[in-house]
C-alpha positions, -999 to 999 in steps of 0.1 A, spaced: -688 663 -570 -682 690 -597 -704 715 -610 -732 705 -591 -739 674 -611 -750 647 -587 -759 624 -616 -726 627 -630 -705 620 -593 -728 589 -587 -726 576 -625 -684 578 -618 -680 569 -582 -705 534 -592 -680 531 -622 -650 531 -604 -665 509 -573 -665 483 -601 -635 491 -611 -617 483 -578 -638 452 -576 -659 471 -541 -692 463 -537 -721 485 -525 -730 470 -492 -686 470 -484 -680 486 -455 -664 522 -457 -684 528 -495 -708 552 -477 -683 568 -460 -663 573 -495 -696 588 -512 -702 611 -486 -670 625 -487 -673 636 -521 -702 651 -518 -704 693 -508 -701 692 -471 -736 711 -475 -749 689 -493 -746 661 -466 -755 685 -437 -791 696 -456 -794 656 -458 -788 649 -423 -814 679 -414 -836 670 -435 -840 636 -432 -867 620 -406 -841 587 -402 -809 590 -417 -803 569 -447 -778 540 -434 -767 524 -466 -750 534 -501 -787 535 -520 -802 553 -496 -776 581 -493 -779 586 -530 -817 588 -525 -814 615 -505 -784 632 -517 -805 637 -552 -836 651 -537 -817 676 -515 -797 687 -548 -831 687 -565 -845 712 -540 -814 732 -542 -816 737 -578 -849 747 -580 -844 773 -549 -814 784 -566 -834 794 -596 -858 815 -574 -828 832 -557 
């Protein structure tokens, strides 16, 4: 994820699933999306979640409304 544009990293990494003919529910897809995501982004996700999200939708969920919060700290900070 570059620049801090979530929209932008899950718009590309959905393109290119297609691309390589992977599907959302394949095994290993989470796995992919989380790598590319700030390691502190996924760490404020797993602390912040009540029950961690276990599929590709989910994770996305999540991973925008942690960015989200982050953003709108950052502009108080």
């Amino acid at each position: 994820m570059k620049d801090s544009n979530i929209d932008t990293y899950i718009a590309t990494f959905k393109k290119l699933l297609k691309a390589v003919g992977y599907d959302e529910k394949e095994q290993g897809t989470l796995k992919m999306f989380k790598v590319g995501l700030p390691g502190r982004l996924n760490v404020h996700i797993i602390n912040q979640s009540l029950t961690l999200p276990t599929n590709l939708e989910g994770w996305i969920k999540a991973a925008c409304q942690q960015q989200l919060k982050y953003l709108q700290t950052k502009e108080f900070t």
